[in-house]
mmCIF file as Biopython writes it, N, C-alpha, C and O atoms, coordinates in Angstrom:
data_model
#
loop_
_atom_site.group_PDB
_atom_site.id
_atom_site.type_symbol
_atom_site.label_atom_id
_atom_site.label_alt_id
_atom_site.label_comp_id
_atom_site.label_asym_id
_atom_site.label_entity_id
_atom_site.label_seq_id
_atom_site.pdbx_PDB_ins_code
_atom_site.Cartn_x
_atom_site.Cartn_y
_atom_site.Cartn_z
_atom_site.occupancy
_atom_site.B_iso_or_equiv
_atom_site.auth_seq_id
_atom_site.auth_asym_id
_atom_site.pdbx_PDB_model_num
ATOM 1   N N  . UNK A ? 1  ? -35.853 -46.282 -41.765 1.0 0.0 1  A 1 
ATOM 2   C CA . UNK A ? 1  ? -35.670 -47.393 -40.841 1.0 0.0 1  A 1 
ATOM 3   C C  . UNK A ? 1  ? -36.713 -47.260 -39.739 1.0 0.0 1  A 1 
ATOM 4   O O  . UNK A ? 1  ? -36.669 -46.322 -38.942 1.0 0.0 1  A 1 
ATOM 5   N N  . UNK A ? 2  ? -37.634 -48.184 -39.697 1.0 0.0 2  A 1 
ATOM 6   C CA . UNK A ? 2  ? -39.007 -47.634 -38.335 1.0 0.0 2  A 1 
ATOM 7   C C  . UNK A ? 2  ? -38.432 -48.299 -37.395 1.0 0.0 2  A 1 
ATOM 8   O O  . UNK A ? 2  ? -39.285 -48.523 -36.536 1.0 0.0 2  A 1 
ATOM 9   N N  . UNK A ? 3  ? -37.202 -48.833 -37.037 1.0 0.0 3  A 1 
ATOM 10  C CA . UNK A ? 3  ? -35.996 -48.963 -35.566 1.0 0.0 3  A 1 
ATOM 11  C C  . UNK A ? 3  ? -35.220 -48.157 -35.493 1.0 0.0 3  A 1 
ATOM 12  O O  . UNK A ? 3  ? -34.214 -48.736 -35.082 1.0 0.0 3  A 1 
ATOM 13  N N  . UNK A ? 4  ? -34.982 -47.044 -35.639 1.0 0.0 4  A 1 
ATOM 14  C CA . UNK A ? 4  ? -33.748 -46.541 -35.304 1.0 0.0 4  A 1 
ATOM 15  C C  . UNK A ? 4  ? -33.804 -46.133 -34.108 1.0 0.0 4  A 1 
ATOM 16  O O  . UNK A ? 4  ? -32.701 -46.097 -33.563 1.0 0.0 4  A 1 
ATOM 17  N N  . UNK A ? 5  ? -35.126 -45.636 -33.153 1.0 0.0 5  A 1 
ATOM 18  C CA . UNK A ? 5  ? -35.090 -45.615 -32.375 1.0 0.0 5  A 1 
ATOM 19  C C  . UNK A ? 5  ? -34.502 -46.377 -31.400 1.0 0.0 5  A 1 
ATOM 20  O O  . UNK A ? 5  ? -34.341 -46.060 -30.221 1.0 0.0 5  A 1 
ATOM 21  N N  . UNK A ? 6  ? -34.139 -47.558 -32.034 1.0 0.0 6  A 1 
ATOM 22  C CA . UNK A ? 6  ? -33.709 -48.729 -30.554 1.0 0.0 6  A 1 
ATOM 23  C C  . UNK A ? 6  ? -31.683 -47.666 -30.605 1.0 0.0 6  A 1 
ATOM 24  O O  . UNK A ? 6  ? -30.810 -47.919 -29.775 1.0 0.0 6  A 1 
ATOM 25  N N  . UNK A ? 7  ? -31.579 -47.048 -31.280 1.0 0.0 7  A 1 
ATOM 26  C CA . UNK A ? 7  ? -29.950 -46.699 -31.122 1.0 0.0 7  A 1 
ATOM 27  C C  . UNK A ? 7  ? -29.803 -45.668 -30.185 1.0 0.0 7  A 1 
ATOM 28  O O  . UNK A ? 7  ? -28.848 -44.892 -30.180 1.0 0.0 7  A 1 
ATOM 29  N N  . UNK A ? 8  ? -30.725 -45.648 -29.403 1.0 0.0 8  A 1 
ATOM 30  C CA . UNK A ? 8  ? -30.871 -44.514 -28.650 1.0 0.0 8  A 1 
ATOM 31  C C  . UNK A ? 8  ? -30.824 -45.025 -27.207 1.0 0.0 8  A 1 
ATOM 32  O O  . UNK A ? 8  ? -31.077 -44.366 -26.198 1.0 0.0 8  A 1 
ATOM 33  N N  . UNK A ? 9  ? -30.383 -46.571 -27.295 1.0 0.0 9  A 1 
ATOM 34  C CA . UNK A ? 9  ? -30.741 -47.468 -25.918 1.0 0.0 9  A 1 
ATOM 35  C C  . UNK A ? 9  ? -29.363 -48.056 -26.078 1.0 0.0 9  A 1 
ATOM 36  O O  . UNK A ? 9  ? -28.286 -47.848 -25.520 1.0 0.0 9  A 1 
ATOM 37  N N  . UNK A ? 10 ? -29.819 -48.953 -27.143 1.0 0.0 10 A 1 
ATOM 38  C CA . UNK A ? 10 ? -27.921 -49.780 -27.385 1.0 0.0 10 A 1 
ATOM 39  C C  . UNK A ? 10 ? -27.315 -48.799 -28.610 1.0 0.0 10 A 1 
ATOM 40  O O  . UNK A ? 10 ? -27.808 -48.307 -29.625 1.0 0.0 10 A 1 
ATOM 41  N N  . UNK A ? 11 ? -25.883 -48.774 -27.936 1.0 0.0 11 A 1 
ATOM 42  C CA . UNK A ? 11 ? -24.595 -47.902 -28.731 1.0 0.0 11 A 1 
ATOM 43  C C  . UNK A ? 11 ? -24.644 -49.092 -30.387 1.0 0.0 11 A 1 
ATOM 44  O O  . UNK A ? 11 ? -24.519 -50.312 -30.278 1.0 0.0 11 A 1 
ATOM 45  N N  . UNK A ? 12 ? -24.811 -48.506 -31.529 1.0 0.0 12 A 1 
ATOM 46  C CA . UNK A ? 12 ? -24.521 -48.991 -32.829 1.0 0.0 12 A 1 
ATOM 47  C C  . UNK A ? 12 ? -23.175 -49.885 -32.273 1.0 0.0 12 A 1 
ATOM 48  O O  . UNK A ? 12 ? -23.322 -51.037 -32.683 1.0 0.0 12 A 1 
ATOM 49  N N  . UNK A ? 13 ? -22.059 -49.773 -31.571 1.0 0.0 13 A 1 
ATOM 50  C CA . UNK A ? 13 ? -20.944 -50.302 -31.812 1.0 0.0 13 A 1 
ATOM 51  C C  . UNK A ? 13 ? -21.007 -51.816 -30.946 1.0 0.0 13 A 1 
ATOM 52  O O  . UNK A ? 13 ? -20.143 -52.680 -31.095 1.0 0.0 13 A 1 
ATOM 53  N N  . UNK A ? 14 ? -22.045 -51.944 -30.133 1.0 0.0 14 A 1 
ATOM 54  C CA . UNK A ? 14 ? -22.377 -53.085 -29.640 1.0 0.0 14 A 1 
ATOM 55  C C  . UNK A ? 14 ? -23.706 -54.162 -30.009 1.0 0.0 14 A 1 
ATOM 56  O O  . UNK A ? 14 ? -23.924 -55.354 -29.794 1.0 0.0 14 A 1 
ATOM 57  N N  . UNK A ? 15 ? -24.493 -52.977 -30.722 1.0 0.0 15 A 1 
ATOM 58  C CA . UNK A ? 15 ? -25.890 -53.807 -30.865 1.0 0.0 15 A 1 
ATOM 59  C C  . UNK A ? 15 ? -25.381 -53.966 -32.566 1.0 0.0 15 A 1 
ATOM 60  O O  . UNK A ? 15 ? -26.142 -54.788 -33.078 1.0 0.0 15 A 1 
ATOM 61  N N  . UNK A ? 16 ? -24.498 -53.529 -33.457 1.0 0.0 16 A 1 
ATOM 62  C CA . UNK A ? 16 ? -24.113 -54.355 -34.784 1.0 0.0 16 A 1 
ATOM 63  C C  . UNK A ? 16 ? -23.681 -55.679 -34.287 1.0 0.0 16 A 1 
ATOM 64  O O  . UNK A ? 16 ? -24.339 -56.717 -34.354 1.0 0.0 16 A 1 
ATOM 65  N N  . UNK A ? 17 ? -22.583 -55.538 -33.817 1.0 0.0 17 A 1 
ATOM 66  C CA . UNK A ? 17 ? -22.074 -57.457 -33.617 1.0 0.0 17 A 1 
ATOM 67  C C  . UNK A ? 17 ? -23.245 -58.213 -33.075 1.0 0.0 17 A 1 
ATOM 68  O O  . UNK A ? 17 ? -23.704 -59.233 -33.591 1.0 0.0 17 A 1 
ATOM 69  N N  . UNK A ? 18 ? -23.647 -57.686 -32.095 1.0 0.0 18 A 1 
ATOM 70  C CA . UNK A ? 18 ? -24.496 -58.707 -31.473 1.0 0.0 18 A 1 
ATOM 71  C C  . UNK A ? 18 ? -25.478 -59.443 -32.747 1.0 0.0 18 A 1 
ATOM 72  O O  . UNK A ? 18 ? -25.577 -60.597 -33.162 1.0 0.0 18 A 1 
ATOM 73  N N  . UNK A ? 19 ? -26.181 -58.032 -33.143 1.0 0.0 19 A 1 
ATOM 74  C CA . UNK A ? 19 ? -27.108 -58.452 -34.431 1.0 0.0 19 A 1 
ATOM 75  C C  . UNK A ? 19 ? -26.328 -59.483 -35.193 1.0 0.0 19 A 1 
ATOM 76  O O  . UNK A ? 19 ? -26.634 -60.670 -35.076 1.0 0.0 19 A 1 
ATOM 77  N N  . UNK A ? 20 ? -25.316 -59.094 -35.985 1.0 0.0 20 A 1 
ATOM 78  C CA . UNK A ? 20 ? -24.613 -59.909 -36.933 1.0 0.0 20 A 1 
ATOM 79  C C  . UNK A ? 20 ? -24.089 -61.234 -36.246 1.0 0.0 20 A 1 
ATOM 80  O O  . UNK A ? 20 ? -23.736 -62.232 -36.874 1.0 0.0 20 A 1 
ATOM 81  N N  . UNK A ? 21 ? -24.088 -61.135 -35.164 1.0 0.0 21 A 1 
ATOM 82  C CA . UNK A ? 21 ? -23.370 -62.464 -34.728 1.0 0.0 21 A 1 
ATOM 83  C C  . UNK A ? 21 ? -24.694 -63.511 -34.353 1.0 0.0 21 A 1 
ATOM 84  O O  . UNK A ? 21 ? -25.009 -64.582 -34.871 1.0 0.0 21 A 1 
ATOM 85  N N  . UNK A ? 22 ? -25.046 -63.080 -33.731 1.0 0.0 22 A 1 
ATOM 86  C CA . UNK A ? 22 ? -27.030 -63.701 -33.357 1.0 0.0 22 A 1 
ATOM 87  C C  . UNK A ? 22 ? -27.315 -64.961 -34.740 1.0 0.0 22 A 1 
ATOM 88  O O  . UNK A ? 22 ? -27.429 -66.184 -34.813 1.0 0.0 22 A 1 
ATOM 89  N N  . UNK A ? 23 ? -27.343 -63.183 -36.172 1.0 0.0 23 A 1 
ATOM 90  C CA . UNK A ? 23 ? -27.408 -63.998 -37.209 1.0 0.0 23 A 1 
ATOM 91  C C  . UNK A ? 23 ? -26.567 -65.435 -37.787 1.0 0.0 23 A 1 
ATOM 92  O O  . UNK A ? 23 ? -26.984 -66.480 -38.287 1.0 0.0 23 A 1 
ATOM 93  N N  . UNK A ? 24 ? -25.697 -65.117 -37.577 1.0 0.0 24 A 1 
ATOM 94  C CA . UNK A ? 24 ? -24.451 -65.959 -38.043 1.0 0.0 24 A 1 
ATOM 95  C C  . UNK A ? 24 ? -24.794 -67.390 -37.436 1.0 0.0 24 A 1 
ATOM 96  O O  . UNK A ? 24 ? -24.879 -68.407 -38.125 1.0 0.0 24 A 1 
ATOM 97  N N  . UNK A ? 25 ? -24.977 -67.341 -36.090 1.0 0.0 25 A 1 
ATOM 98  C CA . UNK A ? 25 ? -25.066 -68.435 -35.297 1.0 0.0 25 A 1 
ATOM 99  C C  . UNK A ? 25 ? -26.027 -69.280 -35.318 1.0 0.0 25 A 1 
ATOM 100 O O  . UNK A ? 25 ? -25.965 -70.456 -34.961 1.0 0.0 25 A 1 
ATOM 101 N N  . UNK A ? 26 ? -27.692 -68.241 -36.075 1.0 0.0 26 A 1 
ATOM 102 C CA . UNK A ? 26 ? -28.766 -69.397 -36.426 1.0 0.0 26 A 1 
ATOM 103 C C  . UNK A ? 26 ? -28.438 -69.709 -37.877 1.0 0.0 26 A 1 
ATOM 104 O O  . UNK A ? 26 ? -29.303 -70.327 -38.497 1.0 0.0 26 A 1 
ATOM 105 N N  . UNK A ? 27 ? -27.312 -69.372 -38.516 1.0 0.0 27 A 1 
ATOM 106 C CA . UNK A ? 27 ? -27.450 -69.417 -39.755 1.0 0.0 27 A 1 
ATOM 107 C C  . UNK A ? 27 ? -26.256 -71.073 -39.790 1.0 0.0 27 A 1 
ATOM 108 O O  . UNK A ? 27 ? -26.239 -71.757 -40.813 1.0 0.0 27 A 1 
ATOM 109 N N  . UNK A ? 28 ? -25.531 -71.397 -38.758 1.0 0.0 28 A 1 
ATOM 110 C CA . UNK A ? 28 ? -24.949 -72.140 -38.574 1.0 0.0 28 A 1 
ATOM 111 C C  . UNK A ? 28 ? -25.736 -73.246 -38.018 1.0 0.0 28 A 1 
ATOM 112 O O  . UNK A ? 28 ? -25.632 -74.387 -38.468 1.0 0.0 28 A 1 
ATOM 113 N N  . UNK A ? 29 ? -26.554 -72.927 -37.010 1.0 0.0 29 A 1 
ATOM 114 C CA . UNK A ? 29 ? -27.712 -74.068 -36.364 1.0 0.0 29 A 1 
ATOM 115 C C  . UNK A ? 29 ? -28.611 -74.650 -37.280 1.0 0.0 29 A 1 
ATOM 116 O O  . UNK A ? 29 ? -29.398 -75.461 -36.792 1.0 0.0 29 A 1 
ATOM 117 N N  . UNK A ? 30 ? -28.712 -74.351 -38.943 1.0 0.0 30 A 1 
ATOM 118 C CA . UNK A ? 30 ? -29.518 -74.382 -39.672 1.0 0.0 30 A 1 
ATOM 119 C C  . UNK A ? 30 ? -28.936 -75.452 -39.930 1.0 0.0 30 A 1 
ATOM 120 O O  . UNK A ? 30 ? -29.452 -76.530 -39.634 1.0 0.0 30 A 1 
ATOM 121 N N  . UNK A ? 31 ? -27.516 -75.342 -40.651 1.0 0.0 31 A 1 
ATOM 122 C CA . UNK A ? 31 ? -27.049 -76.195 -41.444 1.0 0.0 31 A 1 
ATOM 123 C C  . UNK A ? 31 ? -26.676 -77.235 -40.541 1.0 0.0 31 A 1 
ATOM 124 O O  . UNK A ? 31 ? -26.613 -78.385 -40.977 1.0 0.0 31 A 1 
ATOM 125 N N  . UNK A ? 32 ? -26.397 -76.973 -39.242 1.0 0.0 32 A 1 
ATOM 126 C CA . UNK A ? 32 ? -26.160 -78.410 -38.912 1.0 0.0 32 A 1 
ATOM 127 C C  . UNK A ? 32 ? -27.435 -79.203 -38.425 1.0 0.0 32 A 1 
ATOM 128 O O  . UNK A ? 32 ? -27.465 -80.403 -38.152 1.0 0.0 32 A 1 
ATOM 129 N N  . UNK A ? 33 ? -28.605 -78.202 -38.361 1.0 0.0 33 A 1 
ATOM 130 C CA . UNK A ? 33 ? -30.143 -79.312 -38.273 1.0 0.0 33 A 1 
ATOM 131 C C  . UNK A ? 33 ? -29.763 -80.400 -39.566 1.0 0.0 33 A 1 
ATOM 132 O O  . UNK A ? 33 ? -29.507 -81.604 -39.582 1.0 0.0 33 A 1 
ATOM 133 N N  . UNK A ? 34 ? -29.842 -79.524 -40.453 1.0 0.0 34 A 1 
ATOM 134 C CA . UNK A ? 34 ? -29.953 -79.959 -42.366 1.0 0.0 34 A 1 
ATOM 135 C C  . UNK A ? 34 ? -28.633 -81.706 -42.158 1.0 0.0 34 A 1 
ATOM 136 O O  . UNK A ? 34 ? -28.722 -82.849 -42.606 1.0 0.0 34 A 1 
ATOM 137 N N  . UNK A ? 35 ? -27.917 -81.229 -41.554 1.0 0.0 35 A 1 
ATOM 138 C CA . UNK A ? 35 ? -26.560 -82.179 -42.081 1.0 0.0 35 A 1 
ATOM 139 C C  . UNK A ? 35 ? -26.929 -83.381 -40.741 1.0 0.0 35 A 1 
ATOM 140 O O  . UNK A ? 35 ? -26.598 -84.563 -40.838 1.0 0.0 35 A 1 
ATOM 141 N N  . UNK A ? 36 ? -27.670 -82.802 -39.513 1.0 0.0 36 A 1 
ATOM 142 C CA . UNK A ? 36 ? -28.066 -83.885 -38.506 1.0 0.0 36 A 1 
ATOM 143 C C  . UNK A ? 36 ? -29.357 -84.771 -39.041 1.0 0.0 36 A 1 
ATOM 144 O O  . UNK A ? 36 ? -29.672 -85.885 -38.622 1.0 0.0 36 A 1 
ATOM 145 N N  . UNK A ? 37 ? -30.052 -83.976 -40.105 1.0 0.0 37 A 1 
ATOM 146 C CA . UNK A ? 37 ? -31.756 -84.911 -39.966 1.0 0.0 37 A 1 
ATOM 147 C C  . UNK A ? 37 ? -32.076 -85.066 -41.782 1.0 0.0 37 A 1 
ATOM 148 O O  . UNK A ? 37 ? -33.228 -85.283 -42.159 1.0 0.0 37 A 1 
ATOM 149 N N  . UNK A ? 38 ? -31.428 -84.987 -42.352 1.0 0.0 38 A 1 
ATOM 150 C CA . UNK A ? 38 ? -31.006 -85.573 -43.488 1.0 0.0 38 A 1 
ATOM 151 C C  . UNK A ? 38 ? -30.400 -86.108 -43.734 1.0 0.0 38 A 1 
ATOM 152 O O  . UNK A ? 38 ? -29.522 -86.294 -42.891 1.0 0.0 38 A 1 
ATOM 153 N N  . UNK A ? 39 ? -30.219 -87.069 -45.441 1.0 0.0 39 A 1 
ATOM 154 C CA . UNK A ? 39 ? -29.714 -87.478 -45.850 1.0 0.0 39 A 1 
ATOM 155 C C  . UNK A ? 39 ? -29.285 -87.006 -47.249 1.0 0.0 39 A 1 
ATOM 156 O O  . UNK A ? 39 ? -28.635 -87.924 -47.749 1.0 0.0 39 A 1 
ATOM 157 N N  . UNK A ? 40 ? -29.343 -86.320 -47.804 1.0 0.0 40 A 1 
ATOM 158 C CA . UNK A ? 40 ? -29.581 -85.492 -49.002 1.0 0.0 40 A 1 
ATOM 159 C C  . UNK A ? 40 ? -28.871 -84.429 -49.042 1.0 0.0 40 A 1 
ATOM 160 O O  . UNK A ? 40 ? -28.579 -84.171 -50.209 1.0 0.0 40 A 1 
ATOM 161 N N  . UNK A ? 41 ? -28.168 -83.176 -47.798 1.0 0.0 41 A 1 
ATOM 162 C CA . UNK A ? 41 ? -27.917 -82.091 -47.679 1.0 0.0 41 A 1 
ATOM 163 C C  . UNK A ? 41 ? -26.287 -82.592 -47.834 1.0 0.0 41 A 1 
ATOM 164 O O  . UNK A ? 41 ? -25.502 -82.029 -48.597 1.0 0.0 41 A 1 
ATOM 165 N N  . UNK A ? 42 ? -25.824 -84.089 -46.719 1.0 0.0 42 A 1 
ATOM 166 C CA . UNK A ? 42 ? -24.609 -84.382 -46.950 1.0 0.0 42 A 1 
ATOM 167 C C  . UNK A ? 42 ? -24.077 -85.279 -48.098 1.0 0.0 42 A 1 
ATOM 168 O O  . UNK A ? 42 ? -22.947 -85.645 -48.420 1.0 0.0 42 A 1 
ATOM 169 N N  . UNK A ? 43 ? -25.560 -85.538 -48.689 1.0 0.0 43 A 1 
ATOM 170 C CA . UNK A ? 43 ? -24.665 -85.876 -50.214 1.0 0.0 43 A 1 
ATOM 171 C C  . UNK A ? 43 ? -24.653 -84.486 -51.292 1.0 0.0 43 A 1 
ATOM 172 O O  . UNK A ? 43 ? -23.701 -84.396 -52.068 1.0 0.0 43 A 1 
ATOM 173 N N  . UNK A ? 44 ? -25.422 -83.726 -51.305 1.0 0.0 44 A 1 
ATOM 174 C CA . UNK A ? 44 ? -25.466 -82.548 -51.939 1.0 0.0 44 A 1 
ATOM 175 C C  . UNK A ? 44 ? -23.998 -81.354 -51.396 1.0 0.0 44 A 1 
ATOM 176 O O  . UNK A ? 44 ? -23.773 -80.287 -51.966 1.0 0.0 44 A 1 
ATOM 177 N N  . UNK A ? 45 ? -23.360 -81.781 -50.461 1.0 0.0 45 A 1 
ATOM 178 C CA . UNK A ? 45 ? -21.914 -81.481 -50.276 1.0 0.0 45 A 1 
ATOM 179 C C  . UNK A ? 45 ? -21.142 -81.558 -50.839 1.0 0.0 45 A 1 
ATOM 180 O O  . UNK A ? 45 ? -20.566 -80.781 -51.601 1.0 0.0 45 A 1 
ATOM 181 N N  . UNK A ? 46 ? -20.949 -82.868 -50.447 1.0 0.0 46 A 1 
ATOM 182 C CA . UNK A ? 46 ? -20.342 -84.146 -50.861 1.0 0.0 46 A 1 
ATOM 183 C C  . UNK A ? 46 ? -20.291 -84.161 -52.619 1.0 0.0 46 A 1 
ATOM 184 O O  . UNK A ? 46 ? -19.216 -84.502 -53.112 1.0 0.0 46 A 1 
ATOM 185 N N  . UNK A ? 47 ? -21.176 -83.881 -53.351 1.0 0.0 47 A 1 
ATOM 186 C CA . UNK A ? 47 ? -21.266 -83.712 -54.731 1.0 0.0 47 A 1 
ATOM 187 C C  . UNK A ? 47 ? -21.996 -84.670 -55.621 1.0 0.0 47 A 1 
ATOM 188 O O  . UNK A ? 47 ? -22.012 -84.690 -56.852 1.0 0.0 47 A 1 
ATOM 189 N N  . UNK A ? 48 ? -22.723 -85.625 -54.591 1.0 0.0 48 A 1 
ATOM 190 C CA . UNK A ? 48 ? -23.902 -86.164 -55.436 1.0 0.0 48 A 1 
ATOM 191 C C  . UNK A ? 48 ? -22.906 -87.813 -55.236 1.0 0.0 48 A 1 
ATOM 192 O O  . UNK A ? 48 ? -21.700 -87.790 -54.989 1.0 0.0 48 A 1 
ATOM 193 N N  . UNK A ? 49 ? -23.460 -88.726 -55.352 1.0 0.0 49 A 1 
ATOM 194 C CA . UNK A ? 49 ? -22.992 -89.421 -56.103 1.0 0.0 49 A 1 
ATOM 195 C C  . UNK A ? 49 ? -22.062 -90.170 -57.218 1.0 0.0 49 A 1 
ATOM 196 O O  . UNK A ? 49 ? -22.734 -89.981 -58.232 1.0 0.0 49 A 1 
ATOM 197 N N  . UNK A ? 50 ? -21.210 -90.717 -57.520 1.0 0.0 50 A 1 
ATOM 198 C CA . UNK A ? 50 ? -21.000 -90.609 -58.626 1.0 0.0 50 A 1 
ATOM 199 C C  . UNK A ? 50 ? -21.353 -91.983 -59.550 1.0 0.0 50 A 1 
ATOM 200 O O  . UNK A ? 50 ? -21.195 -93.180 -59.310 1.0 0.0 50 A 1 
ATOM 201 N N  . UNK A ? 51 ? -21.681 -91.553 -60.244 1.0 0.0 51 A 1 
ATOM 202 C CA . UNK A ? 51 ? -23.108 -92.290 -61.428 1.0 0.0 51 A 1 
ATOM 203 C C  . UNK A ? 51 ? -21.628 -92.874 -62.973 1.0 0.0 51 A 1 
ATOM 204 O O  . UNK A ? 51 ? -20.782 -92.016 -63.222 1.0 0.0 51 A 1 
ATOM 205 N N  . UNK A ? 52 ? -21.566 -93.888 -63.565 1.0 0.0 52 A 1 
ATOM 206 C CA . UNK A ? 52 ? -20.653 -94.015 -64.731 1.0 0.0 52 A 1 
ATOM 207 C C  . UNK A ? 52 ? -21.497 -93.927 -65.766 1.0 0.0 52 A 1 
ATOM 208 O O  . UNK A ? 52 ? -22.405 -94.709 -66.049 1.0 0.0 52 A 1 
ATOM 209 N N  . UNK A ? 53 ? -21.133 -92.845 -66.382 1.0 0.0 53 A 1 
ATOM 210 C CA . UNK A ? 53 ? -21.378 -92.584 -67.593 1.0 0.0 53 A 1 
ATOM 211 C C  . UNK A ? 53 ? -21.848 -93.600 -68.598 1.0 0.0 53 A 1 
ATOM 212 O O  . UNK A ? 53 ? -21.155 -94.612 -68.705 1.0 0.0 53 A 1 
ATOM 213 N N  . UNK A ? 54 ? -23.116 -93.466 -69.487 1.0 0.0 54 A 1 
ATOM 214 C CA . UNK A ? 54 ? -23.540 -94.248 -70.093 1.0 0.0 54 A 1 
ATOM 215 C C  . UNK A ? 54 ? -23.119 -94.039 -71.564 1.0 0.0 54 A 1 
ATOM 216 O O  . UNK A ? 54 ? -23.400 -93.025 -72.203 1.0 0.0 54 A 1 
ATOM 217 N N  . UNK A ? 55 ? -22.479 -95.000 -72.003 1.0 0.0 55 A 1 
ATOM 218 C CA . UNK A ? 55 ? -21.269 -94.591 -73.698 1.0 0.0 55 A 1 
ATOM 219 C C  . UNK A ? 55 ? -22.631 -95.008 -74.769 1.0 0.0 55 A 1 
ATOM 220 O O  . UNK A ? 55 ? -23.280 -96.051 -74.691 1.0 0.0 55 A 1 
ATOM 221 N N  . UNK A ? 56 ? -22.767 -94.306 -75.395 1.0 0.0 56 A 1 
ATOM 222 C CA . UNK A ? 56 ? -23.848 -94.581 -76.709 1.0 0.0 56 A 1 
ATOM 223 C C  . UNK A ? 56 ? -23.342 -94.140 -77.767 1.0 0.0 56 A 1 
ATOM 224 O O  . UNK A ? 56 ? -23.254 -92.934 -77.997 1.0 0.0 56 A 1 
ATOM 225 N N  . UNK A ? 57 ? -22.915 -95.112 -78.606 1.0 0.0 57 A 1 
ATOM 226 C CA . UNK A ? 57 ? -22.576 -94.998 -79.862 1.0 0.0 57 A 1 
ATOM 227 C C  . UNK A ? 57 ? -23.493 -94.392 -81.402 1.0 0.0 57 A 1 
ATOM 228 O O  . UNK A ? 57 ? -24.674 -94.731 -81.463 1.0 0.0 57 A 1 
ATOM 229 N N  . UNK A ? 58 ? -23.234 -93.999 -81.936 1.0 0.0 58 A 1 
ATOM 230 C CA . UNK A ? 58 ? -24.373 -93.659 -83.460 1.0 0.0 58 A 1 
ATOM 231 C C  . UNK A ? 58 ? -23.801 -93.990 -84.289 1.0 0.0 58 A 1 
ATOM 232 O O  . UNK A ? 58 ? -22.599 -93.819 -84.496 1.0 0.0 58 A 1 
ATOM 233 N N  . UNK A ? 59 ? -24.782 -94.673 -85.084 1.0 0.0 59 A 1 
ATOM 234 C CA . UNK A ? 59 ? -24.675 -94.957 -86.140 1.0 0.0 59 A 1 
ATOM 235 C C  . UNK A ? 59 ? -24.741 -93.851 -87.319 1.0 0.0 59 A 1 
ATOM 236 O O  . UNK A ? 59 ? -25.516 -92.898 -87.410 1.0 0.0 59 A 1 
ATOM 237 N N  . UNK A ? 60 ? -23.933 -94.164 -88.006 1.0 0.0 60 A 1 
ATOM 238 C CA . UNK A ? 60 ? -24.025 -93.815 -89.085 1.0 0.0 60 A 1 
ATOM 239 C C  . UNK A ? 60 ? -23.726 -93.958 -90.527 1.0 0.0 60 A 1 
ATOM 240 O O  . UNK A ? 60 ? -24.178 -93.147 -91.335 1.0 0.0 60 A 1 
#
């Protein structure tokens, strides 16, 4: 790990959450850019469309 040095400043038991939570929170700001400035992300939720099936018969 070429950081471990930083555990020598912040205690592991405060600089984990922070890290993990930091993450969490741009990982949430992402999706709601995606769901604010698209149109595509909230139909790709949502499950697409729904399209009726085209019946094709064969001959035989």
């Amino acid at each position: 790990m070429n950081q471990g040095k930083i555990w020598t400043v912040v205690s592991p038991s405060i600089g984990l959450p922070l890290m993990l939570g930091s993450v969490t929170v741009i990982a949430i700001l992402v999706h709601l850019a995606l769901l604010n400035n698209t149109t595509w992300f909230k139909a790709y939720w949502q499950g697409g469309k729904k399209v009726a099936a085209i019946e094709t018969t064969v001959l035989g």
